[in-house]
Structure formats: C-alpha cells, structure tokens
C-alpha positions in Angstrom: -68.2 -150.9 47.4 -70.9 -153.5 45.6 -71.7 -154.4 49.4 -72.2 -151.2 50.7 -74.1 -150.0 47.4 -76.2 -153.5 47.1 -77.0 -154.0 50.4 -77.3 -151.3 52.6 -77.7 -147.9 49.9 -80.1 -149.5 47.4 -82.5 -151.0 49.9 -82.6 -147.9 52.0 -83.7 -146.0 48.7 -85.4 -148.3 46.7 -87.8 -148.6 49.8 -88.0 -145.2 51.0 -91.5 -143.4 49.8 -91.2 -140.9 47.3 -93.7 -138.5 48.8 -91.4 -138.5 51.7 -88.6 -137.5 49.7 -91.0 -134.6 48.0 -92.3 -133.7 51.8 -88.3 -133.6 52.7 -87.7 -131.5 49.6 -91.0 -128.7 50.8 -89.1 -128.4 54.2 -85.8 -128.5 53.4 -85.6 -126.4 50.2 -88.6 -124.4 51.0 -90.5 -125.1 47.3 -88.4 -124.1 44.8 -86.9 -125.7 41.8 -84.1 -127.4 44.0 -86.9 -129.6 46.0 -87.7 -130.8 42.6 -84.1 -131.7 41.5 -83.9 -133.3 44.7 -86.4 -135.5 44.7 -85.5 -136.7 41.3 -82.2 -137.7 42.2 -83.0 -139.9 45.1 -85.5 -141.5 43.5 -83.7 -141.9 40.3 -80.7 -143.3 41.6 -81.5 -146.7 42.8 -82.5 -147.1 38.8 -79.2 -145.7 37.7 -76.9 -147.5 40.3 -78.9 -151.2 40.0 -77.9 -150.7 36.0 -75.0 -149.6 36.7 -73.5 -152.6 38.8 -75.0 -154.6 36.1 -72.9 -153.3 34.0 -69.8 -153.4 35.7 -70.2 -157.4 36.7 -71.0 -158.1 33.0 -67.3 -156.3 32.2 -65.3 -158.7 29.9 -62.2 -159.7 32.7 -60.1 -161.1 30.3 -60.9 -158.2 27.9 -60.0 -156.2 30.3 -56.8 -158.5 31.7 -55.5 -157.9 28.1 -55.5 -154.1 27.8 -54.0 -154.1 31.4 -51.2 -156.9 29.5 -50.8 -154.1 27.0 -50.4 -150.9 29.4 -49.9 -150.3 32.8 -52.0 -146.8 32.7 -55.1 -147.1 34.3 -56.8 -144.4 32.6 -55.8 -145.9 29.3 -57.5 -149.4 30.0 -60.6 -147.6 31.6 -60.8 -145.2 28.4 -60.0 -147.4 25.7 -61.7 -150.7 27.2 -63.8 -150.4 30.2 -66.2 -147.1 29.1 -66.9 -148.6 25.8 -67.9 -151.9 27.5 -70.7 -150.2 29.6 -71.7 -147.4 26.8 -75.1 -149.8 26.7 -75.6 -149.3 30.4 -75.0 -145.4 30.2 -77.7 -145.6 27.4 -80.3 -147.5 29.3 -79.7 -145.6 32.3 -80.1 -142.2 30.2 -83.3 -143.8 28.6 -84.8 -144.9 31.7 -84.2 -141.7 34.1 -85.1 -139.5 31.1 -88.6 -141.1 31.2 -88.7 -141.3 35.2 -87.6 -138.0 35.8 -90.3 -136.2 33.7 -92.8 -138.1 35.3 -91.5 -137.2 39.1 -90.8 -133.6 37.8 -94.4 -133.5 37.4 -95.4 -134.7 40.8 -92.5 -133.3 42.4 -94.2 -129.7 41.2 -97.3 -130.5 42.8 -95.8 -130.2 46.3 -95.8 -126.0 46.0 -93.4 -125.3 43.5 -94.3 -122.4 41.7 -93.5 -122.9 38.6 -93.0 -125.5 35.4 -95.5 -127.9 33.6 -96.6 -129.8 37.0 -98.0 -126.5 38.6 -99.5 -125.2 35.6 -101.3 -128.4 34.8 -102.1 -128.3 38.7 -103.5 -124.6 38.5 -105.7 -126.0 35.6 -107.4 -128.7 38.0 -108.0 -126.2 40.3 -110.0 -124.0 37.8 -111.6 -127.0 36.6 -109.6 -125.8 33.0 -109.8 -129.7 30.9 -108.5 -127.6 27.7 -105.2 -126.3 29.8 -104.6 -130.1 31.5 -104.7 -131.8 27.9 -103.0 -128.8 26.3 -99.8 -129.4 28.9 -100.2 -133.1 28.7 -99.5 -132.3 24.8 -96.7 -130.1 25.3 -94.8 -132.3 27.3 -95.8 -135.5 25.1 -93.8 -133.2 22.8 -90.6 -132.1 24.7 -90.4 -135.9 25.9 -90.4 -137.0 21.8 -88.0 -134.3 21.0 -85.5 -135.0 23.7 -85.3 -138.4 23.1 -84.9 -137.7 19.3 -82.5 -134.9 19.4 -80.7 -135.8 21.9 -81.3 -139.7 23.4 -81.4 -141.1 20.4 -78.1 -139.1 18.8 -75.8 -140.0 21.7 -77.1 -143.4 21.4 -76.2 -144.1 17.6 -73.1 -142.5 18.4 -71.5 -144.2 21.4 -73.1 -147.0 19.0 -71.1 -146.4 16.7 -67.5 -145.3 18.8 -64.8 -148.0 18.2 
C-alpha cells in the first residue's frame, strides 16, 4: 500500500495543477459548492497522506509487538496502542488542511461559484469596493482564529491529554 500511495498516488497529485483541479470541478460539478469541496480534497490530500505515512513508519513496533503479546484482538491493539501513537499526526494534519483549505476555498470560489466569502470578496474587486475586500479579509481572519480556538486547539489538548 506505501508503494502504491508513495509512488504512484502522491506524485500524480502532488504534481497535478490546482487550477486544473478547479477547471475539472467548473465542468464536472457545474459551479456549485461541490466543485469547491472537490478541489479541496485533491489538493489537500497529498498533505494529509505524506503526514500520515509519517506517522505510521514512526509507529513504536515493539510497542506495538507488546499489546499484540497481550491480546490477539486487532481492534484492541489499534485502539488502545496504535491511534494514540499517531494522535500528533491527526493534529498536524487537522492543523495544516484547516489552514490550506480556507485558502483554496477562497480561490476555489473564484471559478463561478455563487456563493461564500471567495465570491463576495470577488464581487467587491469587480466594483472596485476596497472597504468590502478588507471587510471579508477581516471576517475570515476571524472565523480562521475561532476555529482553531474552539475547535483545533480543544481536540488538540484533549487527544493531548487521552491516556
């Protein structure tokens, strides 16, 4: 699986333009809030899978060669031994694609979709509107700090803190 995820998958869509995937999106989904979704997930998920493998190669083996010593359930070891071990992943993956994605979401909008923050500040250049471009560069300054604090940083300090 790391073969076929290192080699051939994350290549492919680490190198694959991301105004492609928002053209792709225009056609295929005919601009609506599913191009956008779209368009964040493909370019999201080289991020999320690169961390990912990380993650799993930095996996404790004989940590884990002692729950398996202990029980013979799968689910167990993976529950009680593996998930904790790549909680720090799963927080720097939710960190980074949090960031990322609001930032696509934005460009992603510009391709037609009509509606959310990208095609309102995009309305605003048109009309040459400065006030309405730094007044929704404000209010998603402020939804970014607000999900990171109320929910980023809570999951964080409690997967943190999970035995």
């Amino acid at each position: 699986m790391e073969l076929i995820v290192t080699r051939r998958l994350q290549p492919f869509l680490n190198s694959f333009p991301s105004m492609g995937w928002a053209i792709l999106a225009a056609i295929w989904f005919n601009f609506n809030n599913m191009s956008v979704i779209f368009v964040q997930v493909l370019i999201l998920l080289p991020f999320s899978t690169g961390i990912f493998l990380v993650g799993l190669q930095e996996l404790d083996s004989e940590m884990l060669e002692m729950g398996r010593s202990f029980t013979r359930r799968r689910v167990r070891v993976f529950i009680k031994l593996t998930l904790p071990m790549l909680l720090p992943y799963v927080i720097a993956v939710l960190r980074i694609t949090y960031g990322i994605g609001w930032k696509i979401a934005l460009v992603s909008e510009f391709t037609g979709v009509e509606t959310g923050l990208g095609y309102l500040m995009l309305s605003a250049q048109s009309a040459s509107d400065v006030a309405m471009v730094l007044a929704t560069c404000f209010v998603i300054v402020a939804a970014f700090i607000a999900g990171e604090k109320f929910l980023i940083n809570p999951l964080a300090r409690r997967w943190r803190a999970a035995p």
